[in-house]
N, C-alpha and C positions, 0 to 999 in steps of 0.2 A: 565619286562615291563616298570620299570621307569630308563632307561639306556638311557641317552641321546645322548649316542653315537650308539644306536642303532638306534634311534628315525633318527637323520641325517643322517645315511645309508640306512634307509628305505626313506627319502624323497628324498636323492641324488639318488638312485636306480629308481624311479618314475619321476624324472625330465631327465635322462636320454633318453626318450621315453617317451615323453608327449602326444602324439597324443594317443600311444599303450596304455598309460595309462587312458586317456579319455578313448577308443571307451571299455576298458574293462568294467571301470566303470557302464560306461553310459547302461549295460546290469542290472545291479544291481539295479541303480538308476529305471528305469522303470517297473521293476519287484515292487520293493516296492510304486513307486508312482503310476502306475496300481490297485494296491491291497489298496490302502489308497481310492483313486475314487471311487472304485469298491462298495467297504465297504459302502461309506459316500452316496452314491447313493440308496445303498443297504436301508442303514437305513434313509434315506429324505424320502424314497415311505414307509416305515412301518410307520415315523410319522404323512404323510400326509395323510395313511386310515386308520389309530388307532387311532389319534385325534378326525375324524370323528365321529367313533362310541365308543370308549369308556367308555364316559357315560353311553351308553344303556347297559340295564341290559342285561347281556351276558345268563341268564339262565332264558331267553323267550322264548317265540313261541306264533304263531298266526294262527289262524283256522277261513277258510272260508268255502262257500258250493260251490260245482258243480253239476253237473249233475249228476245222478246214471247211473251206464254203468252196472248194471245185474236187473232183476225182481228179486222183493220178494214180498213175501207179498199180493200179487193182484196187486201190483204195476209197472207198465210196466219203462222199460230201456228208461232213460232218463229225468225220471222225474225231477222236477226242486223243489226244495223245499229253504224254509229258516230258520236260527234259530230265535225264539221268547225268550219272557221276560223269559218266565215259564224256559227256560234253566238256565238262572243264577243261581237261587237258586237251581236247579237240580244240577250244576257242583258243586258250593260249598258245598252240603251236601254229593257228594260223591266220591269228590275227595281233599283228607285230605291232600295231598302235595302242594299244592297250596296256595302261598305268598299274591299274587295279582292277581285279576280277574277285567278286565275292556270289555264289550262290546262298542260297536264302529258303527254310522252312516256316511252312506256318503252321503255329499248332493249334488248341482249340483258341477262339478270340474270347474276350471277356463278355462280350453279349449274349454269349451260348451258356451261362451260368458259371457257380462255381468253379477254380480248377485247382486253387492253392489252399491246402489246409496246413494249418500250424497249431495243433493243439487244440484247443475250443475256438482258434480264429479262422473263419473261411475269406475266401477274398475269389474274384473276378477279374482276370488280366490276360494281357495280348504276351501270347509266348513267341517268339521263333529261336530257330536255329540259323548261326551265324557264323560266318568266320573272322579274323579279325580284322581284317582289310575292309571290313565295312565299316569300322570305326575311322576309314579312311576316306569312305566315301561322306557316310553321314557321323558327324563327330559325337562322342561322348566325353564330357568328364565323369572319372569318377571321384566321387566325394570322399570315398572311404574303398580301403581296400584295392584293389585291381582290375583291370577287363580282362576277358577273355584273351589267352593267346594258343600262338601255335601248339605249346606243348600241351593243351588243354582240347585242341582237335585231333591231335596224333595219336594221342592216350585215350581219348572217348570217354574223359572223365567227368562225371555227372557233378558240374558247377553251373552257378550263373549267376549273374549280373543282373539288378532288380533298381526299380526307379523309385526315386522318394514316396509315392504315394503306397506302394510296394510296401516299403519300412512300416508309414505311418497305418497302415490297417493290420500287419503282420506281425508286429512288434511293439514293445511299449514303449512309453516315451523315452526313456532312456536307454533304453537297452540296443547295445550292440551288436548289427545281425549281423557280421560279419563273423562266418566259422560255423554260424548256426543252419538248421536246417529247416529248408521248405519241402513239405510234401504235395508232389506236381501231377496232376492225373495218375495218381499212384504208385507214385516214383518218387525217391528221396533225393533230394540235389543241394549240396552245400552254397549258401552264398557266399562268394568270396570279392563280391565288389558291390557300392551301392553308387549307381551314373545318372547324371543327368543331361540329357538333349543340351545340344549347344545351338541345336536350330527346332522352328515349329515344324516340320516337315517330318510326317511319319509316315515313311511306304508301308503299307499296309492296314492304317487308320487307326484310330482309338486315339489315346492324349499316350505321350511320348512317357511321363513319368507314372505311367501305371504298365509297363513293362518288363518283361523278365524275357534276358537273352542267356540262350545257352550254346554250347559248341556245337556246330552243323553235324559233326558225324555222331554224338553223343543223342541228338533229339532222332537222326537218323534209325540210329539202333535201337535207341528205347522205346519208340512208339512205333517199328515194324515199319517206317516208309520203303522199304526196298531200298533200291538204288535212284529214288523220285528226289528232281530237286523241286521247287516249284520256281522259284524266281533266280534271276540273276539282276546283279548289278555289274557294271564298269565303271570306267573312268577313262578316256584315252589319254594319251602319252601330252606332257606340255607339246603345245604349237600346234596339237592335229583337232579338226575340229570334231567334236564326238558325233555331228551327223555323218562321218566320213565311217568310223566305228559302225555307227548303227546298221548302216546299209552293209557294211562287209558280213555282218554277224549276223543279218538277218537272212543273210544268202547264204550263207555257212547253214544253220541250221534247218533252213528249210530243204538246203541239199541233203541232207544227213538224214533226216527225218521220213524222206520221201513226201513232201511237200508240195507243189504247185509253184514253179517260181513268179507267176502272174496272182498269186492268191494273198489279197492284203491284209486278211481278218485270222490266219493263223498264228500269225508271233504278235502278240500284243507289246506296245513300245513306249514309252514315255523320254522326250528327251530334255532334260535340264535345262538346258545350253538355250533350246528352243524357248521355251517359258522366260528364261531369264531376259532374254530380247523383249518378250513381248512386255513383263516389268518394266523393263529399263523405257522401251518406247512410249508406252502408259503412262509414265511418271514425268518424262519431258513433254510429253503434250498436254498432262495437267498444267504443267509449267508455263506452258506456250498461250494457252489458256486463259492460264490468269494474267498475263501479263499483257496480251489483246482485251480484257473485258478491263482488268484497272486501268490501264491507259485510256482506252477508249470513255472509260468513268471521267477517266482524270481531264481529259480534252474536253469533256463536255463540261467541266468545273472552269477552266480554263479559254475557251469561250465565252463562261458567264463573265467573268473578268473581262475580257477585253468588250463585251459590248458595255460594260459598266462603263469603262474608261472613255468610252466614247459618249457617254454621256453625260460622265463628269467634265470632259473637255468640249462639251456642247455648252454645260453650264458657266466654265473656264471663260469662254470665246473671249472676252473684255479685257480675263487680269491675261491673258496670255500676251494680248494683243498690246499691254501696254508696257508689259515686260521685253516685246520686241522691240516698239518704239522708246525705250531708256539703252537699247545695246542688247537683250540677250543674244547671243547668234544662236541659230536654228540648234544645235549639236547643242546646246545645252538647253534648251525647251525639252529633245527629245531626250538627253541624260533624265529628266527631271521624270517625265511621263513613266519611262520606261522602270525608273527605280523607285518606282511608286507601285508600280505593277508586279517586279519582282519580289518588293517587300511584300506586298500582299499575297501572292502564290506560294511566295517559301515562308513567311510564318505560316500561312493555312495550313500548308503540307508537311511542315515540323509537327506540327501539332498532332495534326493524322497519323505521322509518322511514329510521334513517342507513346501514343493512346493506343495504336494497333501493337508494338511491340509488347509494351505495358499489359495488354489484354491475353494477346499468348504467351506472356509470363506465368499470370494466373492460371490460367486454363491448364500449363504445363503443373504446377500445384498442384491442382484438383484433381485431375491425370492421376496425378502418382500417388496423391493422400487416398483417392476412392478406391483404388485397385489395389488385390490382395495378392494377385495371381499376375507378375509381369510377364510372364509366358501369353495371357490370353491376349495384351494388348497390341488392337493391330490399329491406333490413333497413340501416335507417341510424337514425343517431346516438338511442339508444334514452334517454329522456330525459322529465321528470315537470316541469313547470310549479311556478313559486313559489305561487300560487293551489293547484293542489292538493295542495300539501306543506300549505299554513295549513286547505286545507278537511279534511285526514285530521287535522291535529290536531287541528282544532276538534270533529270528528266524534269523538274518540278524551276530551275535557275531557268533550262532554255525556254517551257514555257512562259514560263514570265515574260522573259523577254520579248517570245514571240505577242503574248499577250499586249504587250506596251508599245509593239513598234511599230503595228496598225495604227493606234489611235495618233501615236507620236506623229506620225508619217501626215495625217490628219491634220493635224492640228498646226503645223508649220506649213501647209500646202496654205494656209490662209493670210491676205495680206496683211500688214499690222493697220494698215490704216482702214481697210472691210473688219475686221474684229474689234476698234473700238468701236463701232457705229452699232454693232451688234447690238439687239435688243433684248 
């Protein structure tokens, strides 16, 4: 392999037919820059909806009510019920897998009009009522000031926690809203913390930084919900899986409730854990994907090569033949073929290889210069592993190989004295 007189017989052979020798390549070269694309594509959309939700505890779930679709009870189909306080402390004493328990208010949404006035500024936003253990489930930072805490549900004191977009319609540019007051459906409530989403994921809908969260039993009291919660969240305990939760909790309150234990449409459930699977499976089969369609590119680039090479040692038949009759032995005809074959698959595929990186370089650029909002992006930083840059080359040496030891194989089955007669 370090023969330099092989090295210039294999470039003098290649320059011969420069054209033949591009359109061979050039099957090779797009097989591996197809599968670099394909790849870095593959993994921009995992990091632009795993960024999203990440943060969020993957082993949630949330439980809402529906309608009951069977009688029990004396209870006729369709009743409409809701959960109350007295549930908290019912789920907590008997369901012992359970990390975090947070129930959950909604107040008017932002769709419904107005709800926050400040002066001569009106604004439109998603309120609810919280506790602080749902900063546990779905994360906040705050930028400024504080979250919600316990002594802020124990007291029922009217504060809350407002998201960037919150600030920027409510306040002026400089101005510090922290101490200041918003007026909330006719209610005056201090802000004492300004948070942002640490994931895209908003139970309950709207965008995460046009939100104001206040203490669950303070929106309780202030807006006359009774003792109604509307949502819950959990989290089960590390090790326990949260479909294990789900099912316990779902039994629980449909006993309590006077419920239907066969009735599937009255707790409504969402489970984390579940979706994150289906993610995670999504994202390896994109994977799987691309790496069956650029191989399969890459072989079909890789076959062009070796029928090449059988063409070129069709044309060969003479200098081969007279190369065996001065001494070459067979092992070094097929040295010669096959590092002929190599060179040409792995320049093709370097080539392919540094053009497809090169290109989701750029494209990662453009990415980030076009977008003003890194929250919306769900196509991020598109991008290929050191492991599968050395697995395309290595994939890219054995074809060659394989590519060269057909014709090699060829070309020595011929005798030296049938190959000069060759015509």
């Amino acid at each position: 392999m370090f023969d330099l007189d092989l090295w210039k017989e294999i470039l003098s052979a290649l320059k011969k037919n420069r054209m033949r020798s591009f359109m061979t390549a050039f099957g090779v070269f797009w097989g591996i820059f197809m599968l670099i694309i394909m790849s870095g594509a593959g993994k921009a959309l995992e990091n632009g909806v795993m960024d999203g939700i990440r943060a969020f505890a993957s082993n949630s779930a949330f439980f809402w009510t529906e309608r009951t679709s069977k009688p029990y009870k004396g209870f006729q189909r369709g009743r409409q019920w809701n959960y109350t306080n007295t549930d908290i402390e019912y789920i907590k004493a008997n369901v012992k897998d359970i990390e975090y328990l947070s129930p959950r208010l909604f107040g008017p949404r932002g769709y419904e009009g107005d709800n926050t006035i400040r002066g001569k500024k009106t604004g439109s936003f998603n309120i609810y009522g919280d506790y602080p253990e749902f900063f546990k489930i779905d994360p906040w930072t705050p930028l400024k000031g504080r979250l919600i805490n316990q002594i802020d549900i124990i007291q029922s004191r009217k504060v809350v926690n407002i998201g960037e977009r919150v600030v920027e319609v409510m306040f002026d540019k400089d101005e510090d809203p922290i101490g200041q007051y918003l007026k909330i459906n006719g209610v005056y409530f201090q802000v004492v913390g300004v948070i942002k989403g640490e994931t895209r994921v908003n139970i309950g809908g709207g965008r995460k930084n046009e939100t104001i969260i206040m203490p669950f039993t303070t929106m309780q009291k202030t807006y006359n919900f009774g003792d109604d919660v509307h949502f819950f969240s959990v989290t089960s305990a590390p090790g326990v899986p949260v479909s294990r939760v789900e099912a316990r909790l779902k039994e629980l309150l449909k006993s309590k409730h006077k419920i239907a234990p066969d009735d599937m449409q009255a707790v409504g459930s969402f489970n984390i854990e579940v979706e994150w699977k289906k993610y995670m499976g999504l994202f390896t089969g994109i994977q799987i994907l691309t790496w069956i369609v650029g191989i399969g590119t890459l072989m079909a680039g890789v076959i062009g090569v070796s029928n090449i090479m059988l063409v070129i040692i069709k044309e060969r038949t003479q200098e081969i033949g007279i190369q065996r009759a001065i001494g070459a032995t067979p092992g070094k005809v097929i040295m010669h073929i096959v590092a002929e074959s190599v060179f040409l698959t792995v320049m093709a595929g370097y080539i392919g290889l540094a053009l497809g990186v090169g290109l989701l370089e750029l494209l990662n650029m453009a990415l980030e210069a076009a977008s003003s909002d890194a929250d919306s992006i769900f196509f991020r930083s598109p991008e290929v592993s050191f492991q599968m840059a050395v697995g395309a080359l290595s994939v890219l040496v054995i074809s060659g190989i394989l590519a060269g030891l057909i014709p090699a194989k060829r070309a020595v089955s011929i005798k030296p004295i049938d190959a000069l007669r060759d015509e």
